[in-house]
C-alpha positions as CSV (number, residue, x, y, z in Angstrom):
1,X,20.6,-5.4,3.3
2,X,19.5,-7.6,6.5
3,X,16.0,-9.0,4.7
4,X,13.5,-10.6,7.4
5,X,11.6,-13.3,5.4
6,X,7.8,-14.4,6.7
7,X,5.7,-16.7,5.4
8,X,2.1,-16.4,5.8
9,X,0.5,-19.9,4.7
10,X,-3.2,-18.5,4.6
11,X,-6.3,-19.1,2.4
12,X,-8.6,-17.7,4.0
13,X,-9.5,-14.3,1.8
14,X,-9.8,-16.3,-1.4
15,X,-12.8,-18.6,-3.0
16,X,-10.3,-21.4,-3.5
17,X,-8.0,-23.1,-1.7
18,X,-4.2,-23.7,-2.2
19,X,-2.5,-20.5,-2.5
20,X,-1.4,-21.3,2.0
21,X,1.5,-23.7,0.5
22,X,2.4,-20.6,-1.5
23,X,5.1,-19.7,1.1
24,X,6.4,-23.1,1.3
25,X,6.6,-23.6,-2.9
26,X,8.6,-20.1,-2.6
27,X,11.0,-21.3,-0.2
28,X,11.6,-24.7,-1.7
29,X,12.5,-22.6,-5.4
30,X,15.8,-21.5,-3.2
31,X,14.4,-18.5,-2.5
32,X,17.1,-18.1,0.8
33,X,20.0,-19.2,-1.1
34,X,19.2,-16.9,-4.2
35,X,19.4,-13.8,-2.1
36,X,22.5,-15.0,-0.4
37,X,24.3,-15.0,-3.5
38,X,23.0,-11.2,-4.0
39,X,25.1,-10.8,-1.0
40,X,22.3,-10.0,1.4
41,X,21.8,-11.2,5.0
42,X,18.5,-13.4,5.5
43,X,17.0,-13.6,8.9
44,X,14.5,-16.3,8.6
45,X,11.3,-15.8,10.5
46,X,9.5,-18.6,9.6
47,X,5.6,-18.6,9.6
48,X,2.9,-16.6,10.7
49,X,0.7,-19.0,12.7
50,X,-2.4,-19.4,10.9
51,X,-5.1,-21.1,12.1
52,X,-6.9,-24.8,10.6
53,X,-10.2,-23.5,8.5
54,X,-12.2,-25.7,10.0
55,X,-11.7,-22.7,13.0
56,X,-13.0,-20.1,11.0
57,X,-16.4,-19.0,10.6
58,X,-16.8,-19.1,6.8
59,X,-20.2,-18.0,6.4
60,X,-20.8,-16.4,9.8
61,X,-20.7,-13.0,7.9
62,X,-21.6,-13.6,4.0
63,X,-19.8,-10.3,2.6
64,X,-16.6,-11.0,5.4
65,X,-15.7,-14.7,4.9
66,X,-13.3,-15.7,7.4
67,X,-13.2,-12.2,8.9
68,X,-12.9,-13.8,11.9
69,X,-9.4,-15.7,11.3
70,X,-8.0,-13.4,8.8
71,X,-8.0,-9.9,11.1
72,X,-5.5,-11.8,13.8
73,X,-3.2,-13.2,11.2
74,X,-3.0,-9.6,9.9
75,X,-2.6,-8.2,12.9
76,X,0.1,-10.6,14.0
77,X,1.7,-10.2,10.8
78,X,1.3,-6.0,11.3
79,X,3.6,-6.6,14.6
80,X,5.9,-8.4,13.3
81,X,6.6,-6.3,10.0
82,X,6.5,-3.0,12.4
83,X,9.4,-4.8,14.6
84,X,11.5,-5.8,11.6
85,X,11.5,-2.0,9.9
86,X,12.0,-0.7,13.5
87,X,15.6,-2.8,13.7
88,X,16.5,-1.2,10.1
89,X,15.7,-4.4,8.0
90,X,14.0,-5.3,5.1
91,X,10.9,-7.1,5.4
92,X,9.9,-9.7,2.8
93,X,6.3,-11.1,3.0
94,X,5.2,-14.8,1.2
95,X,1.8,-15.8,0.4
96,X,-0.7,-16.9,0.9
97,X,-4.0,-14.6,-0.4
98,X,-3.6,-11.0,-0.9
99,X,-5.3,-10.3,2.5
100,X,-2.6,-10.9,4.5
101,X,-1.2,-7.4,2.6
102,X,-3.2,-5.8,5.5
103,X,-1.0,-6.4,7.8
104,X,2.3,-6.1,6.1
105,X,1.6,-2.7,4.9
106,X,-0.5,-1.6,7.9
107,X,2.8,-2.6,10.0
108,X,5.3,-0.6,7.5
109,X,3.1,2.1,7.9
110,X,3.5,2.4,11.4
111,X,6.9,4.0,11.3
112,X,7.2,5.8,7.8
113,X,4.9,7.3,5.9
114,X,4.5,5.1,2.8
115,X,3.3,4.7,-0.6
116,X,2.1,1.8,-2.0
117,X,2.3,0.1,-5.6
118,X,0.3,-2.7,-6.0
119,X,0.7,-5.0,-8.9
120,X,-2.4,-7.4,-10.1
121,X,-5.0,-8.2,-12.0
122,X,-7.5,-7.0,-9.8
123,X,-7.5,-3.9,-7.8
124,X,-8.5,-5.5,-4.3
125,X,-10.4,-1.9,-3.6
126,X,-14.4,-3.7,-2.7
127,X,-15.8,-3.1,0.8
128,X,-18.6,-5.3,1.9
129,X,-21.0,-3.2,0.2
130,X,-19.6,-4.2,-3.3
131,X,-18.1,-7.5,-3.1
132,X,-19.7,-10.0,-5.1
133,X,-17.9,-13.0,-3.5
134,X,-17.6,-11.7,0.4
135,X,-14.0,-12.7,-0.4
136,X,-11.6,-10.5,1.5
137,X,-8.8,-11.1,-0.6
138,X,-10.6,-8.6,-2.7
139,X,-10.7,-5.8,-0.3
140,X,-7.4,-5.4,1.3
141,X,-6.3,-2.3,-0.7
142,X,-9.5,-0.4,0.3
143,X,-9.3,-1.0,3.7
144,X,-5.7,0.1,3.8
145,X,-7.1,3.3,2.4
146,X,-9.5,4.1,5.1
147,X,-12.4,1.8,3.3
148,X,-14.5,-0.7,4.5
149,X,-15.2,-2.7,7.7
150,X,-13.6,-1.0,10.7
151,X,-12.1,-4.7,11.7
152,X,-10.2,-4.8,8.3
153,X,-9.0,-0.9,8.3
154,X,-7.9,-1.0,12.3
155,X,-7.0,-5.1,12.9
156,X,-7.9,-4.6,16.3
157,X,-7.0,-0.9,16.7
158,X,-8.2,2.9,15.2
159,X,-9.6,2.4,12.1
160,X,-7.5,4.9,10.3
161,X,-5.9,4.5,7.0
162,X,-2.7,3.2,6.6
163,X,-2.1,4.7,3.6
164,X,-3.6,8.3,1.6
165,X,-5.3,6.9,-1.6
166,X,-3.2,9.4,-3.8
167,X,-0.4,8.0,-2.6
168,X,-1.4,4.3,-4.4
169,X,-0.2,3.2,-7.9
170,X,-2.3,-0.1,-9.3
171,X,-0.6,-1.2,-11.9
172,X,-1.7,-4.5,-14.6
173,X,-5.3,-4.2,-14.1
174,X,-7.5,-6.2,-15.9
175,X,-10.6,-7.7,-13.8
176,X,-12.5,-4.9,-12.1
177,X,-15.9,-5.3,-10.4
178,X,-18.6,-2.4,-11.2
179,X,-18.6,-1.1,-7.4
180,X,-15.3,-1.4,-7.2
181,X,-14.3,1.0,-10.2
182,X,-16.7,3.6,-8.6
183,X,-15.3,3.1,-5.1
184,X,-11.4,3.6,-6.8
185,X,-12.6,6.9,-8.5
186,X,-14.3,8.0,-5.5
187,X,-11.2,7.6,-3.6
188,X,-9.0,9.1,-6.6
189,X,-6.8,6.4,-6.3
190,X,-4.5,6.0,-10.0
191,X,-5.4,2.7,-11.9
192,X,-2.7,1.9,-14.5
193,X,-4.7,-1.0,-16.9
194,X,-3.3,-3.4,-19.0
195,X,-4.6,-1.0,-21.8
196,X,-2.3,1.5,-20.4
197,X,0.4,-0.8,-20.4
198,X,0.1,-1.7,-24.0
199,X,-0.4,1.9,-25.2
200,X,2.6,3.3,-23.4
201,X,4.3,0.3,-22.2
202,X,5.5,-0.5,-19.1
203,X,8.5,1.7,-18.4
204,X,6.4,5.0,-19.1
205,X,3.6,3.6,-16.5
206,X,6.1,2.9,-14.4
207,X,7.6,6.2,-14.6
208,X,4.4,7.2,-13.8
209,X,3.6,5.0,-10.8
210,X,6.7,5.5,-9.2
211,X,6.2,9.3,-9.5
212,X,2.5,8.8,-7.1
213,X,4.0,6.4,-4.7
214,X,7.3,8.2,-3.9
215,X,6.1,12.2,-3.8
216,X,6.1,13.0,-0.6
217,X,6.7,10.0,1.4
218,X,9.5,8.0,3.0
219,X,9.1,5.2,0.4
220,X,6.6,2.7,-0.9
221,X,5.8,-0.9,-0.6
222,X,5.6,-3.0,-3.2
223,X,2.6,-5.7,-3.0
224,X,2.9,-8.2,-6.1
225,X,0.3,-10.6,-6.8
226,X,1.4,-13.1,-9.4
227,X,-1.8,-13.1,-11.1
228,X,-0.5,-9.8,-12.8
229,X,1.1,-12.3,-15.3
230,X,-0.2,-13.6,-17.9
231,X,-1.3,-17.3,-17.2
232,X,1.1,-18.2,-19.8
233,X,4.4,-17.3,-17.4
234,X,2.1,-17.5,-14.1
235,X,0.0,-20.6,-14.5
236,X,0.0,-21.8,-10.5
237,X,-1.9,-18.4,-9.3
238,X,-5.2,-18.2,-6.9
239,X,-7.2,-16.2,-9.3
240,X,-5.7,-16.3,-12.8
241,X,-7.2,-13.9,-15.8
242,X,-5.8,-14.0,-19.4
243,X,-4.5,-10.8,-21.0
244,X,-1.6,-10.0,-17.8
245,X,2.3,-9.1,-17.7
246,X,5.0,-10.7,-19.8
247,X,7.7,-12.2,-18.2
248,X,10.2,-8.9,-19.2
249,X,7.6,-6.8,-18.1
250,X,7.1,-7.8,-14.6
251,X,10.8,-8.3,-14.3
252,X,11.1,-4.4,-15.5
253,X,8.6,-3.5,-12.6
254,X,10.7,-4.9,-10.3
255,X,13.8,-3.7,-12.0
256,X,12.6,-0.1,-11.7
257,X,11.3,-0.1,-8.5
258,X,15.0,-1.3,-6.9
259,X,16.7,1.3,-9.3
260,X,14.3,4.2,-7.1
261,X,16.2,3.9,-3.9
262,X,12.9,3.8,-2.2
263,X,11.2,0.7,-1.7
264,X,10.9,-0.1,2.3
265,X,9.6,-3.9,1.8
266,X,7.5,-6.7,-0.4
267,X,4.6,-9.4,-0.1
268,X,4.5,-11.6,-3.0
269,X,1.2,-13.5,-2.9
270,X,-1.4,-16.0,-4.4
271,X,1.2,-18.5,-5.6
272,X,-0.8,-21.8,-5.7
273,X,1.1,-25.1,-6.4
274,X,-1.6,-27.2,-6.5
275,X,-2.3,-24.9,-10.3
276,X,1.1,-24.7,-11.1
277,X,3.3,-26.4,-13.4
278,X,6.6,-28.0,-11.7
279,X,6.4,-25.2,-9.3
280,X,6.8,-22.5,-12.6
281,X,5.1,-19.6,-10.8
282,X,7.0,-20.0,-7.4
283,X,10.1,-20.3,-9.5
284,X,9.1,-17.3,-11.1
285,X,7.9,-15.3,-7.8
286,X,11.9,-16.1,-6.7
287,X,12.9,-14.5,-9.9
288,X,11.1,-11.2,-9.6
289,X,11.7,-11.0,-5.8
290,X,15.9,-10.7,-6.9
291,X,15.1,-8.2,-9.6
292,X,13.6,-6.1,-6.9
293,X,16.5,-6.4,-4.7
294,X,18.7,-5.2,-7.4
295,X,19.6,-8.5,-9.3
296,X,20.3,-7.3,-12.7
297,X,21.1,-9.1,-16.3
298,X,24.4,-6.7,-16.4
């Protein structure tokens, strides 16, 4: 494949800063030359240009921190993602918070219609009527379902949905807020738990997942946030909660979701050195990011 790699170095959606050197802790765990030797083509695209938070008005809007610096890197970062699928590559998205999945998807969306399976400990689905942090890391999924502030759904356009909610597969839950879970059934979007996963394991949820994301659309994206793992294997994440994926299991997710023939492009997000362990997670995030290219152990 020709794989267009971005980096988006941004901390704005989260309560804690770190996870902008995310891209950069990737990158430095030979991300490039690992997917070289897979025998892909890398076009390197560099960075998103985010800007300094001293620019951003944090508490301007108390339930839209930062709303003001996060829509234009999204929307930036929507162009650029519609451009690469347009030329027939495969885009690649580094984080950086889990906001910055509004404008990956949102551009992917633009010329196929999509599914999406999103893999973390939190579902992301709040609006500002439910968030109990105004973070708007924590809202990216809703708003790519049609939920939320218009600015987040549209970035600067029709505040349409990117995405239909029954065509969205959570998978690893584990940290839920109380509005949230009502706004996910509302929506009927499918929430696989980590009680899910230990009851059935994770190749019959994924089965599953696959089955919601792919039915009826030209493929899916797959947004990974690396606090799916367990702390244990993912120490160096933005928002880390105990209880998450083994190291085989997230490797299986990414296995399976290659092995569908379907998957149209990837963010892997909230990798924060300044947690981590001799860059562990980013080390890791390079890892899972082969195994969904196709990398396999034979």
């Amino acid at each position: 494949m020709d794989i267009d790699l971005i980096g988006v170095p941004m901390d704005f959606g989260t309560g804690r800063r770190g996870v902008d050197m995310g891209p950069s802790a990737i990158r430095y765990a030979g991300l490039n030359e690992s997917i070289q030797a897979l025998g892909h083509l890398i076009h390197e695209s560099g960075n998103i240009e985010v800007p300094i938070p001293e620019l951003c008005k944090s508490d301007a809007e108390p339930t839209l921190r930062n709303i003001d610096c996060i829509v234009p890197v999204a929307r930036n970062l929507m162009v650029r993602v519609a451009e690469i699928i347009a030329e027939g590559h495969f885009p690649i998205t580094l984080g950086g918070d889990h906001s910055l999945s509004l404008g990956s998807i949102k551009g992917a969306a633009q010329h196929k219609k999509i599914g999406v399976l999103w893999v973390d400990a939190h579902t992301d689905f709040n609006t500002p009527q439910t968030t109990p942090s105004g973070n708007i890391h924590g809202m990216p999924l809703a708003a790519l379902a049609g939920r939320g502030d218009p600015r987040l759904v549209g970035l600067g356009g029709e505040p349409t949905a990117a995405v239909s909610p029954s065509r969205i597969a959570v998978v690893g839950a584990r940290a839920i807020d109380s509005g949230e879970r009502e706004n996910l059934r509302e929506a009927g979007v499918r929430v696989f738990s980590m009680h899910e996963v230990d009851s059935y394991g994770i190749s019959t949820v994924m089965q599953q997942a696959l089955d919601i994301v792919t039915r009826g659309t030209d493929g899916f994206y797959l947004s990974f946030d690396l606090d799916s793992l367990d702390p244990l294997y993912a120490p160096g994440v933005g928002t880390p909660v105990p209880g998450g994926l083994t190291y085989r299991e997230a490797h299986l997710i990414c296995e399976m979701a290659a092995e569908s023939g379907k998957l149209v492009g990837l963010d892997f997000v909230e990798v924060n050195p300044i947690l981590d362990e001799r860059n562990k997670t980013a080390a890791l995030a390079v890892e899972l990011i082969l195994s969904a290219l196709g990398k396999r152990v034979w």
